[in-house]
GUROVO-321253 format. One record per residue (C-alpha): x, y, z; residue number from 1. Coordinates in nm, 3 decimals, always signed. Example, Ala and Ser with C-alpha at 12.3 -4.5 7.8 and 13.67 -1.06 7.14 Angstrom:
REM residues 2
+---------+---------+---------+-----+
:       x :       y :       z :  nr :
+---------+---------+---------+-----+
:  +1.230 :  -0.450 :  +0.780 :   1 :
:  +1.367 :  -0.106 :  +0.714 :   2 :
+---------+---------+---------+-----+
END
This chain:
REM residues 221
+---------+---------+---------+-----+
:       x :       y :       z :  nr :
+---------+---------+---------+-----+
:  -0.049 :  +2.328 :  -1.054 :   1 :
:  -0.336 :  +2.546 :  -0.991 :   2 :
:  -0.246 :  +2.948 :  -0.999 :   3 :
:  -0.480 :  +2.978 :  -0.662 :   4 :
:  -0.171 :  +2.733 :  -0.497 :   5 :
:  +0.075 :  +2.930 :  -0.309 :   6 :
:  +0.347 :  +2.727 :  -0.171 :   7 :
:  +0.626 :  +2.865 :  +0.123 :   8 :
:  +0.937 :  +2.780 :  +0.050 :   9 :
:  +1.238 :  +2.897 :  +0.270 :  10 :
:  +1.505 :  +3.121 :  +0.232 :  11 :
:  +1.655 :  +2.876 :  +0.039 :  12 :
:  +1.370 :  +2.820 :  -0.196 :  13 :
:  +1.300 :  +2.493 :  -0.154 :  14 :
:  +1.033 :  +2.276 :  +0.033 :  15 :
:  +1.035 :  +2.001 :  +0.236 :  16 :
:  +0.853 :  +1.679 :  +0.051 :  17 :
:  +0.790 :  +1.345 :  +0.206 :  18 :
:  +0.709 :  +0.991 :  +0.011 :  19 :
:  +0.469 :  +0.789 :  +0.109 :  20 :
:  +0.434 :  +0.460 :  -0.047 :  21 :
:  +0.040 :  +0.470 :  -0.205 :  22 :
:  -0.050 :  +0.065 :  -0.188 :  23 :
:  +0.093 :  +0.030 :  +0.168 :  24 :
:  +0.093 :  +0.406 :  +0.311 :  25 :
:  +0.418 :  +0.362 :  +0.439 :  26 :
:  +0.679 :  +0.652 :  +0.490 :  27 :
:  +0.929 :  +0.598 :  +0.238 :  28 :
:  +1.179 :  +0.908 :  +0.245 :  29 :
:  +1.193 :  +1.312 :  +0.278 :  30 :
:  +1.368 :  +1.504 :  +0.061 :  31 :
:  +1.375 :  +1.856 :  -0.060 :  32 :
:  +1.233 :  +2.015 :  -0.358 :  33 :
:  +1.237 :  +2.388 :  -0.571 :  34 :
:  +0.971 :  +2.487 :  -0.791 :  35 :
:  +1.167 :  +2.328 :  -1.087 :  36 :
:  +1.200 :  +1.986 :  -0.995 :  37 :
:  +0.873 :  +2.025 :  -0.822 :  38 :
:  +0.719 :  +2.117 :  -1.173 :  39 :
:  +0.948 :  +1.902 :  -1.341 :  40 :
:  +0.801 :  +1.596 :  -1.113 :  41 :
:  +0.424 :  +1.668 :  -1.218 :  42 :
:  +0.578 :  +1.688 :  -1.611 :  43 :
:  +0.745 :  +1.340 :  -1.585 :  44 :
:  +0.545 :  +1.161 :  -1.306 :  45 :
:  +0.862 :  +1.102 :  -1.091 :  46 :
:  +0.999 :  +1.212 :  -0.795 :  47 :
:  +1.253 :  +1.484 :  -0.803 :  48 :
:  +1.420 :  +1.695 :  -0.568 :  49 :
:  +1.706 :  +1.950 :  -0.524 :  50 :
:  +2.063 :  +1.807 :  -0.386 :  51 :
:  +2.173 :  +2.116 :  -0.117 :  52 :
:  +2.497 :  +1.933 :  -0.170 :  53 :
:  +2.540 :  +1.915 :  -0.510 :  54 :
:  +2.349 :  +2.252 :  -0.599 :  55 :
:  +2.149 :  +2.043 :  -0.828 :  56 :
:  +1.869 :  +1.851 :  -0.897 :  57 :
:  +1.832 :  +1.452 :  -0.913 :  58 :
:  +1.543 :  +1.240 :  -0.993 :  59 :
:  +1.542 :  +0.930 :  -0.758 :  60 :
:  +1.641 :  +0.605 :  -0.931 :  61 :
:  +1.814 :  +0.791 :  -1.177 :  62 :
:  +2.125 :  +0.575 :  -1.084 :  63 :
:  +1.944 :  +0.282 :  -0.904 :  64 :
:  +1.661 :  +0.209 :  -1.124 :  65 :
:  +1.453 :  +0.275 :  -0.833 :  66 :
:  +1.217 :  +0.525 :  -0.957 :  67 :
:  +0.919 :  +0.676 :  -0.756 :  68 :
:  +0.597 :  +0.702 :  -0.938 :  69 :
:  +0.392 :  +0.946 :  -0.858 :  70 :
:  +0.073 :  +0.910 :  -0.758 :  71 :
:  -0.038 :  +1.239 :  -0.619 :  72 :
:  +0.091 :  +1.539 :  -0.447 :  73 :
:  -0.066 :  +1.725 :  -0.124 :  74 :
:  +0.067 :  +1.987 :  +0.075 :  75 :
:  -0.021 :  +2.065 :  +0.411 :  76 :
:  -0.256 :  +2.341 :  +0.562 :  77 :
:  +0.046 :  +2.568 :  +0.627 :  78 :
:  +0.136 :  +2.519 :  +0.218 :  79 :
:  +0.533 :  +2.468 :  +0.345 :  80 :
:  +0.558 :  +2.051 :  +0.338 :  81 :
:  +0.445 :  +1.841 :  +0.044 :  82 :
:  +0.332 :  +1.487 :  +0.068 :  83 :
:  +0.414 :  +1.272 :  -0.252 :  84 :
:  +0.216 :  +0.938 :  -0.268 :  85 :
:  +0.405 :  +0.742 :  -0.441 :  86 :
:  +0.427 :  +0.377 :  -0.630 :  87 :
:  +0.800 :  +0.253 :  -0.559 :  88 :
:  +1.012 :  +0.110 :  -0.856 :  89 :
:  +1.226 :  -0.083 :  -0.540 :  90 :
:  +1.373 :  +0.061 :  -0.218 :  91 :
:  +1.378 :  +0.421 :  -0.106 :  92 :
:  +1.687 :  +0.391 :  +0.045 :  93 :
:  +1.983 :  +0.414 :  -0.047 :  94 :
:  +2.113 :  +0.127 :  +0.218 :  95 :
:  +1.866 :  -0.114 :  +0.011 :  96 :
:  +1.590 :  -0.109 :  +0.279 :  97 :
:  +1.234 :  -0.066 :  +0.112 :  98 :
:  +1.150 :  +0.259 :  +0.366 :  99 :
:  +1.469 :  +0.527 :  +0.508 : 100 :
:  +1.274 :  +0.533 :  +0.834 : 101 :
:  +1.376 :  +0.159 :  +0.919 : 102 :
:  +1.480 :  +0.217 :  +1.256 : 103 :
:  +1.251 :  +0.261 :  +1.548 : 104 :
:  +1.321 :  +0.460 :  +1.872 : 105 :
:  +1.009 :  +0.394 :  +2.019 : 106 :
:  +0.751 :  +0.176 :  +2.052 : 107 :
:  +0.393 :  +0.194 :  +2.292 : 108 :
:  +0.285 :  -0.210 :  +2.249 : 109 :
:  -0.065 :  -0.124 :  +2.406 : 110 :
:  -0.173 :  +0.082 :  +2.167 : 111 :
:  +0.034 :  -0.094 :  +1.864 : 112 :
:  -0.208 :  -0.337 :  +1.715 : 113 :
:  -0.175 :  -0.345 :  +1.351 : 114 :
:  -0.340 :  -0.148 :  +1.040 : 115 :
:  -0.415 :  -0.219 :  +0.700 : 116 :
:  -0.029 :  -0.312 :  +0.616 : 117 :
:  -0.082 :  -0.617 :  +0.765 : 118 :
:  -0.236 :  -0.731 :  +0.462 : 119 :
:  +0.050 :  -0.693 :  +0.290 : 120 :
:  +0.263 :  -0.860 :  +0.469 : 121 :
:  +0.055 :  -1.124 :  +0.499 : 122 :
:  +0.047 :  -1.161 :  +0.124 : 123 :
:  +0.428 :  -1.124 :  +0.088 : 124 :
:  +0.482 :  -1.438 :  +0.375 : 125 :
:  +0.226 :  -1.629 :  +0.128 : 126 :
:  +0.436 :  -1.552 :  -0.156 : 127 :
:  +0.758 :  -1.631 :  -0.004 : 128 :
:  +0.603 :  -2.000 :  +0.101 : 129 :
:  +0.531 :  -2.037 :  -0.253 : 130 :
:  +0.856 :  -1.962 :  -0.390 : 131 :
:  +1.040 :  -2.113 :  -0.067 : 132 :
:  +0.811 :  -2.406 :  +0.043 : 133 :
:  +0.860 :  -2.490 :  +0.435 : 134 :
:  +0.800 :  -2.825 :  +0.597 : 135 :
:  +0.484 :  -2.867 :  +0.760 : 136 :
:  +0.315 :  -2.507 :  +0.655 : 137 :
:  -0.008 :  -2.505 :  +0.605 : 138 :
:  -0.012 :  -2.261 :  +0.324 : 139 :
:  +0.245 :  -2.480 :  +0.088 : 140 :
:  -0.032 :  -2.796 :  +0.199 : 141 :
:  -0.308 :  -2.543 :  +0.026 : 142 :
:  -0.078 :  -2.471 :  -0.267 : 143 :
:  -0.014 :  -2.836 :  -0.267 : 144 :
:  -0.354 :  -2.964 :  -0.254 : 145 :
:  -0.485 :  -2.671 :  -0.550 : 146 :
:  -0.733 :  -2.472 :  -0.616 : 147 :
:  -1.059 :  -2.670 :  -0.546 : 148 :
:  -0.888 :  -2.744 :  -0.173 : 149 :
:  -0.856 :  -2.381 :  -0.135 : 150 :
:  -1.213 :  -2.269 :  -0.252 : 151 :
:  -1.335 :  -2.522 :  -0.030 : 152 :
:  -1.184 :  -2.402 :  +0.257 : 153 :
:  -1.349 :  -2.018 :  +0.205 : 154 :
:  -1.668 :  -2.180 :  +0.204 : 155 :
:  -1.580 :  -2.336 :  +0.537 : 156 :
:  -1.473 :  -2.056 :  +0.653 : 157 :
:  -1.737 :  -1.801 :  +0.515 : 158 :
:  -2.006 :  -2.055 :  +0.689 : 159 :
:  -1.836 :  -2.036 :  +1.013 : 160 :
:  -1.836 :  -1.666 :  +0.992 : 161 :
:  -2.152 :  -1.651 :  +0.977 : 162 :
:  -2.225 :  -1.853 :  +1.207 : 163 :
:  -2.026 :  -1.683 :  +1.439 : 164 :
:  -2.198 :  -1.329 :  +1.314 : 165 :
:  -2.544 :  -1.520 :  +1.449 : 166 :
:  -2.391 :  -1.602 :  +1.752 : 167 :
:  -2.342 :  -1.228 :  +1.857 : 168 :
:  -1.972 :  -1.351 :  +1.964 : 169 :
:  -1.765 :  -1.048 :  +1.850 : 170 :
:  -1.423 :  -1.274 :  +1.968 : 171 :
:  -1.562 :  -1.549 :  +1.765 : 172 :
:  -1.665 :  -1.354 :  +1.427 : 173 :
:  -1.280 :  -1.180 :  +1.447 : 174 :
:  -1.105 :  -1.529 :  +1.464 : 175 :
:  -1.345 :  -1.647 :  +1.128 : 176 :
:  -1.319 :  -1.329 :  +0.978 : 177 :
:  -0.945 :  -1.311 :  +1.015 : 178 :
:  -0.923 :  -1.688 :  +0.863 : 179 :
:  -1.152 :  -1.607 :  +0.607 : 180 :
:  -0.950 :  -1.312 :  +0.475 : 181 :
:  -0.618 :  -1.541 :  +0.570 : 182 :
:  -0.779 :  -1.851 :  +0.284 : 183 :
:  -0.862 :  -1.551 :  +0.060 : 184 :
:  -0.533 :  -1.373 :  +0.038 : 185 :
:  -0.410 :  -1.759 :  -0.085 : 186 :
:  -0.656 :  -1.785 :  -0.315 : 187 :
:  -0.559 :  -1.441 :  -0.510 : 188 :
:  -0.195 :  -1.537 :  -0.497 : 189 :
:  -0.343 :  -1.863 :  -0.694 : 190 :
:  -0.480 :  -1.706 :  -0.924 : 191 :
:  -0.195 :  -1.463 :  -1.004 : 192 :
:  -0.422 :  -1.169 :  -0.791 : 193 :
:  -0.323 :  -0.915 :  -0.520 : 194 :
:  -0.516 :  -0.717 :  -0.249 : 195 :
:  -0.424 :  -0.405 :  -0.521 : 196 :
:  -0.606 :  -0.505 :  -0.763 : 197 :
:  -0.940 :  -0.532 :  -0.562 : 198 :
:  -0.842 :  -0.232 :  -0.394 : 199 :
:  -0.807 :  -0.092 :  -0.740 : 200 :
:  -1.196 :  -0.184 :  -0.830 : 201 :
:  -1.321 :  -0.110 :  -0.458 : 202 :
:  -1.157 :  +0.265 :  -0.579 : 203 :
:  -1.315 :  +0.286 :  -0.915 : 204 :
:  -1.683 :  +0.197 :  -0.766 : 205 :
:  -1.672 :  +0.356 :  -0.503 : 206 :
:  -1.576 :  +0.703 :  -0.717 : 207 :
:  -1.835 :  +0.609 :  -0.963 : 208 :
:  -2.206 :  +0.614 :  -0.937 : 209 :
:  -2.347 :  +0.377 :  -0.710 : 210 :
:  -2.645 :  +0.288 :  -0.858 : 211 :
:  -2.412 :  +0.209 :  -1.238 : 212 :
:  -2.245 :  -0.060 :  -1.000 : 213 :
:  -2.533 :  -0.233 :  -0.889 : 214 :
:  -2.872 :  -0.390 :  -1.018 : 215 :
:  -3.211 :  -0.343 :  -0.855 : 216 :
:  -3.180 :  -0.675 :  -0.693 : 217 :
:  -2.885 :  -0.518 :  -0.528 : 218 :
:  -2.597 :  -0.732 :  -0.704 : 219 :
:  -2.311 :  -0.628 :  -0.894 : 220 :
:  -2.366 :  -0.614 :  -1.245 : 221 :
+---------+---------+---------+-----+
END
């Protein structure tokens, strides 16, 4: 940790730190740290905290397996709460659900319409056809009919998007859009791929130089 750092902890010397899961960006847990298991953390790569119980410190999963790699670690503009982005080994919490913040008090439905985890989900329900078929879903028909049925389908679908896009219907590009990334997310799961590892390649291109990535004709190399 850089010298120029200069965390506040409290009396108690420790530090509130909160775990966010890094693919998804959900809220995982909060826990509290020191400055050993907060150095101890960046020497190992996974999270550890101090137990105000048991005067001590514990490194989660150390009993469940469930280990939380880090990723990185931020800390807010005051420099008294750290944010740990994490990669989950399984479930934060200690009831077995994936996140410790599974229960909702309130809800505005107006405003709630969905973010990036929805990919996610959407590839675990695609997953869980394949494992679990159900009667009459489409998706086990794709997985059914293979690979060629699913290509062919994103070309239908990349046509009719756009098509829509020349249409100047916003409604109408959403709906093709939406089934185009829908036919997609099958298509990685048949071919053993996940929305991580494009987002992993997005990442490395977009930190890299642009004009490495791309050719004069403008194409990928």
């Amino acid at each position: 940790m850089s010298e120029s750092i200069t965390l506040k902890y409290n009396d108690q010397g420790l530090i509130p730190a909160i775990l966010q899961d890094y693919h998804t960006r959900e809220i995982l847990m909060m826990a509290w740290m020191n400055a050993e298991s907060l150095k101890l953390t960046m020497e190992t790569g996974k999270a550890t905290f101090y137990s105000r119980s048991r005067k001590q410190l514990w490194t989660k999963g150390e009993t469940s397996g469930h280990f939380q790699e880090v990723v990185t670690i931020q800390y807010d503009c005051d420099e008294d709460t750290l944010l740990l982005e994490v990669i989950p080994q399984g479930p934060a919490c200690h009831t077995g659900h994936t996140s410790c913040f599974y229960r909702e008090m309130y809800r505005d439905d107006a405003i709630d319409t969905g973010n990036v985890s929805i990919l996610f989900s959407l590839e675990d329900q695609i997953a869980n056809r394949k494992a679990n078929p159900v009667e009459g879903s489409y998706t086990n028909y794709l997985f059914r009919e293979g690979t060629d049925k699913i290509c062919k389908k994103i070309g239908e679908e990349a046509s009719e998007t756009i098509i829509a896009a020349k249409n100047a219907d916003p409604a109408e590009l959403t709906g093709e859009a939406s089934d185009l990334l829908y036919h997609l997310a099958v298509l990685l799961n048949d071919q053993d791929l996940t929305f991580d590892d494009l987002f992993s390649l997005l990442t490395t291109r977009h930190r890299g130089d642009r004009k490495t990535n791309y050719n004069d004709s403008g194409k990928i190399k």
